[in-house]
N, CA, C and O atoms as a MOPAC input file, in Angstrom:
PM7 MOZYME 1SCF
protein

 N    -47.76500 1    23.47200 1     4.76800 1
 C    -48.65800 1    23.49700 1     3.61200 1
 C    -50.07000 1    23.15700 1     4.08300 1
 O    -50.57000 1    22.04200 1     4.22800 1
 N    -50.49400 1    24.11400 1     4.24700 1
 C    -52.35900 1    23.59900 1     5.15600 1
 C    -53.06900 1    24.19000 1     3.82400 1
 O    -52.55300 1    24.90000 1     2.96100 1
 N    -53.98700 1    23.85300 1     3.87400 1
 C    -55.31300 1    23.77900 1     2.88900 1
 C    -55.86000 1    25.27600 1     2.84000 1
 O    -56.04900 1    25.83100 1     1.75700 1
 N    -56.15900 1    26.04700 1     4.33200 1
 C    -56.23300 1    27.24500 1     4.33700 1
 C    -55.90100 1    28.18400 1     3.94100 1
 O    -56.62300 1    29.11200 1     3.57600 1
 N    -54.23600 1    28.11400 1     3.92700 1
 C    -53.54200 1    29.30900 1     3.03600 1
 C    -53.42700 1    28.87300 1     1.29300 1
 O    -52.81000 1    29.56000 1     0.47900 1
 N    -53.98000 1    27.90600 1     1.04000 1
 C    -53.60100 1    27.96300 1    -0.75600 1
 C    -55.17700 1    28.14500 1    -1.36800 1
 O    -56.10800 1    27.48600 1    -0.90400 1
 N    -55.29700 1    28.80700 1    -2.11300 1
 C    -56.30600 1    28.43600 1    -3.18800 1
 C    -56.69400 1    27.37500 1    -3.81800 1
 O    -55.96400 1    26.64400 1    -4.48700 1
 N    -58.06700 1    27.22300 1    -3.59700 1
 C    -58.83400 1    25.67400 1    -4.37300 1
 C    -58.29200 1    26.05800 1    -5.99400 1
 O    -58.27600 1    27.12300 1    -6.61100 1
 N    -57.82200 1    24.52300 1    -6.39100 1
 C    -57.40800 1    24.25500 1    -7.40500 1
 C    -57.71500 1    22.79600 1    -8.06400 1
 O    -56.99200 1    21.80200 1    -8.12900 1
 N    -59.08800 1    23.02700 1    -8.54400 1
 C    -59.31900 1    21.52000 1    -8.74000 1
 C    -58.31200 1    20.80900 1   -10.01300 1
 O    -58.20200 1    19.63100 1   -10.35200 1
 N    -57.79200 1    21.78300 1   -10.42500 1
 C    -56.85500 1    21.08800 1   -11.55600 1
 C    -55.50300 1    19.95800 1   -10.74100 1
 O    -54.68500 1    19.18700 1   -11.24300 1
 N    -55.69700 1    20.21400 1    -9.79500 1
 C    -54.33200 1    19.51900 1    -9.09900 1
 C    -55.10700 1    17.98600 1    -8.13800 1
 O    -54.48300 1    17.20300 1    -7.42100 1
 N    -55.97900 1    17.97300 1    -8.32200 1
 C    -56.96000 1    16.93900 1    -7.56600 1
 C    -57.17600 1    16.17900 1    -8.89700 1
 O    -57.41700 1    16.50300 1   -10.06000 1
 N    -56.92900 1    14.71600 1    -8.03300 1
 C    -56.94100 1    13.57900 1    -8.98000 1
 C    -56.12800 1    13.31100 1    -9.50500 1
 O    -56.45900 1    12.66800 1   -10.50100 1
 N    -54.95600 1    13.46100 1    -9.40000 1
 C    -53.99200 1    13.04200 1   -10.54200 1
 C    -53.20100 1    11.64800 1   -10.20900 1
 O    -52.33100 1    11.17600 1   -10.94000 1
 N    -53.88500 1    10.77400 1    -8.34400 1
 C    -53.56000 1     9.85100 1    -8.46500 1
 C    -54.40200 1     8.91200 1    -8.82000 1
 O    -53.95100 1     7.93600 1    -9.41900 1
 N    -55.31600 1     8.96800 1    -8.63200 1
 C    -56.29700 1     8.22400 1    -9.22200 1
 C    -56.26000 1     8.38300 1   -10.42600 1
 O    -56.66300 1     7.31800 1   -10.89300 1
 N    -56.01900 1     9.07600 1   -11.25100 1
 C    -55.65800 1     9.11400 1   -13.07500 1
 C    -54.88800 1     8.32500 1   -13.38200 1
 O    -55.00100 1     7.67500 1   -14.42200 1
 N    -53.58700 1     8.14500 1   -12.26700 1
 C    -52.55900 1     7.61900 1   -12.95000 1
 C    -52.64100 1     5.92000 1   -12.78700 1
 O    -52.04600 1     5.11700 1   -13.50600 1
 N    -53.57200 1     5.58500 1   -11.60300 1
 C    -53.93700 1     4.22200 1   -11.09400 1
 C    -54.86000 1     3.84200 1   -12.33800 1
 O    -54.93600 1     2.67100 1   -12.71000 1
 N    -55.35500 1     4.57100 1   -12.78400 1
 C    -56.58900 1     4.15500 1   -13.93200 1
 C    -55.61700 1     4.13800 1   -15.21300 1
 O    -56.00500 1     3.47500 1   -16.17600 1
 N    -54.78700 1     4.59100 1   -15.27600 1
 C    -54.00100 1     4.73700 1   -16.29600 1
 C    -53.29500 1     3.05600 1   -16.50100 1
 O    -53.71900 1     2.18300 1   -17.25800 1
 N    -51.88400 1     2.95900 1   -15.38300 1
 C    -51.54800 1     2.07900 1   -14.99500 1
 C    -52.46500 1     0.49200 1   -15.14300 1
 O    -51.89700 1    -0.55500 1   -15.45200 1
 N    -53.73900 1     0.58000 1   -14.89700 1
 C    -54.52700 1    -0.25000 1   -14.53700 1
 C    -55.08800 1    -0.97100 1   -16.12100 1
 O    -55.25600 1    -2.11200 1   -16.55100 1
 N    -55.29800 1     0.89600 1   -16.81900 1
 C    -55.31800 1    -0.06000 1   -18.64200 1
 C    -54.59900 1    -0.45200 1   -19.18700 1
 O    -54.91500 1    -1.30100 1   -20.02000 1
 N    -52.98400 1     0.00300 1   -19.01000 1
 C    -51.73900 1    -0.42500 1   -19.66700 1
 C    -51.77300 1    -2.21100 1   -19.02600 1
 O    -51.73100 1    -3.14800 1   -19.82400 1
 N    -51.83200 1    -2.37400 1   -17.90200 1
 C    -52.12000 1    -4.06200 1   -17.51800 1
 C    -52.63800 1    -4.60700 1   -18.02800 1
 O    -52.13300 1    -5.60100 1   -18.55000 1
 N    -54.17300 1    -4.25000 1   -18.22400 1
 C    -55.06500 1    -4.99000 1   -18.57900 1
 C    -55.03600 1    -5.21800 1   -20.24600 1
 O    -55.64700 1    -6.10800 1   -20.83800 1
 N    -53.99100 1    -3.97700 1   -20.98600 1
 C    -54.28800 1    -4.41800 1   -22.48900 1
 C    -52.93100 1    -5.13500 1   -22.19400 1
 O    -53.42300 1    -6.26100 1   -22.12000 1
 N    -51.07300 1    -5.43200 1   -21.87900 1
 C    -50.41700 1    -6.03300 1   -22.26400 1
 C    -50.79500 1    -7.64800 1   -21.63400 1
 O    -50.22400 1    -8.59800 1   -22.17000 1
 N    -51.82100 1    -7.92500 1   -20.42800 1
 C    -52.11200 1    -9.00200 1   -20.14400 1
 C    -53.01900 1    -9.62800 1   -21.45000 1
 O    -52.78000 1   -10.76100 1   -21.86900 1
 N    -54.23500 1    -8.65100 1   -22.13100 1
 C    -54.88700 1    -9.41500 1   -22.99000 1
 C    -54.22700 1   -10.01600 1   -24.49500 1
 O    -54.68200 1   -10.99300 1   -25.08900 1
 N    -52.90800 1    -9.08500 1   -25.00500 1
 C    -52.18200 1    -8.95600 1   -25.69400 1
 C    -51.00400 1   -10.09400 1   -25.72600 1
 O    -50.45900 1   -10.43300 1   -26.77700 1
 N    -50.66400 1   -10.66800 1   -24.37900 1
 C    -50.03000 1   -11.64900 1   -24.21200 1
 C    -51.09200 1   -13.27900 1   -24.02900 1
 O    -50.64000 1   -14.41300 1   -24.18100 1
 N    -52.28500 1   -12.99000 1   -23.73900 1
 C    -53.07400 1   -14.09000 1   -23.72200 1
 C    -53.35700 1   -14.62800 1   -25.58600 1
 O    -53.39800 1   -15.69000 1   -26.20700 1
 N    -53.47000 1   -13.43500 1   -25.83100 1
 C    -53.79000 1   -13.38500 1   -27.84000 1
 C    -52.50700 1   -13.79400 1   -28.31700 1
 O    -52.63100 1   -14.06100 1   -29.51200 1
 N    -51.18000 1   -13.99000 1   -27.88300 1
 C    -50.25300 1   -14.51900 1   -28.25900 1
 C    -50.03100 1   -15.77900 1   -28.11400 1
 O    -49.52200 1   -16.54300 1   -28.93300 1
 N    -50.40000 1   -15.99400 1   -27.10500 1
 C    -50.40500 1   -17.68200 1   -26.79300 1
 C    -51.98500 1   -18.69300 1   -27.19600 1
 O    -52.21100 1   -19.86200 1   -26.88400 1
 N    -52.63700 1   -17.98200 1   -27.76800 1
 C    -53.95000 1   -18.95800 1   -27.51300 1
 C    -54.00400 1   -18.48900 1   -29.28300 1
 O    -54.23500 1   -19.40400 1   -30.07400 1
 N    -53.83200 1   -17.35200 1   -29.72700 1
 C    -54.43900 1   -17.36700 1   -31.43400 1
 C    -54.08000 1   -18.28600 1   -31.85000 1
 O    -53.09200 1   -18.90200 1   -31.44900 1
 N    -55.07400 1   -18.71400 1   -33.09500 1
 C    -54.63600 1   -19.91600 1   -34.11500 1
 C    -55.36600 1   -18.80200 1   -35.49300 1
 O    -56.40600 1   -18.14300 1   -35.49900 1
 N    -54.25600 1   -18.98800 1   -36.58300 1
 C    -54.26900 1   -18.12300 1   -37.83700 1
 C    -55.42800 1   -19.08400 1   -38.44300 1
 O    -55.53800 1   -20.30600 1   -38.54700 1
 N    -56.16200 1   -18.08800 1   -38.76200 1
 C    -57.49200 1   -18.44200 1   -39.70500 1
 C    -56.89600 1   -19.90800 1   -40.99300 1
 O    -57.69800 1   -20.70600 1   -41.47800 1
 N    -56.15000 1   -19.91400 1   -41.14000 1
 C    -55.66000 1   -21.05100 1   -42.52000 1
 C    -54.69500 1   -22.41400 1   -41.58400 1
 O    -53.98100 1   -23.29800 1   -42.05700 1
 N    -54.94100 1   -22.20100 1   -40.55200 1
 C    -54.31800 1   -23.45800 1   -39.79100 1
 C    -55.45700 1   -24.28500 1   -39.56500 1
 O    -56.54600 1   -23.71200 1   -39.58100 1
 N    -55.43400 1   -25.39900 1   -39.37700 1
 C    -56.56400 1   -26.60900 1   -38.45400 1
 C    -56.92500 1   -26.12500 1   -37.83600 1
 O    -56.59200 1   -24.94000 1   -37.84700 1
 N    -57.69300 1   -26.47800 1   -36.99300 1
 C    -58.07500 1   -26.68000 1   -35.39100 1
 C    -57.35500 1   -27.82300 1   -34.72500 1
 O    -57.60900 1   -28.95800 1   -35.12900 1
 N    -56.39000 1   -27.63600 1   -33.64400 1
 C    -56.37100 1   -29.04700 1   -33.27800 1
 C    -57.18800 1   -29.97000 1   -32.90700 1
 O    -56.90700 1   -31.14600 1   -33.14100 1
 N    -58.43300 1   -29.59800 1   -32.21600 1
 C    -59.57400 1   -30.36800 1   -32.26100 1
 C    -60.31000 1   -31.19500 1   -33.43700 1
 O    -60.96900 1   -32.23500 1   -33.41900 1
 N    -59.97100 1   -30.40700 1   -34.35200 1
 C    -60.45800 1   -30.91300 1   -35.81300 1
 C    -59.86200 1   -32.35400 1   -36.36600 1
 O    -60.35500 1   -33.39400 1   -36.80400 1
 N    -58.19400 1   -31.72100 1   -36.04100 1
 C    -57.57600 1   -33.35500 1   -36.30000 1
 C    -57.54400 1   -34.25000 1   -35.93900 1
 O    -57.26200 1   -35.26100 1   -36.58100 1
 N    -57.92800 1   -34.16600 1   -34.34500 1
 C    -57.68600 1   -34.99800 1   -33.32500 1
 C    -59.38100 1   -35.92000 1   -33.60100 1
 O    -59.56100 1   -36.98800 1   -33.01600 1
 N    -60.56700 1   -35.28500 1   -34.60500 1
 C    -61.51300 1   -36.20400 1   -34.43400 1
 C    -61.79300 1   -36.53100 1   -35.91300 1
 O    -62.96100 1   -36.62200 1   -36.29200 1
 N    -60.44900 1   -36.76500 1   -37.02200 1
 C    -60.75800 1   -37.48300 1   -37.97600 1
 C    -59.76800 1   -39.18900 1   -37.81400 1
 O    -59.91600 1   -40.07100 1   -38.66000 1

């Protein structure tokens, strides 16, 4: 398979780097998605800070 005998086909270029960029947002949103699980506090709760300085 040499480069010479096939026809340029830019449709076939890049598709690992797509999939690394791909891969790379699926991380980055279930990491931020799991940080928002552990750190939210629902708008109608305290602050624990709040209680801790009455």
């Amino acid at each position: 398979m040499s480069s010479s005998s096939e026809p340029y086909d830019p449709n076939k270029l890049g598709w690992g780097f797509a999939a690394a960029i791909i891969v790379l947002a699926i991380v980055a949103n279930v990491t931020a998605y799991s940080i928002h699980k552990a750190t939210y506090l629902k708008p109608d709760k305290p602050a624990p800070a709040a209680e801790a300085a009455h």
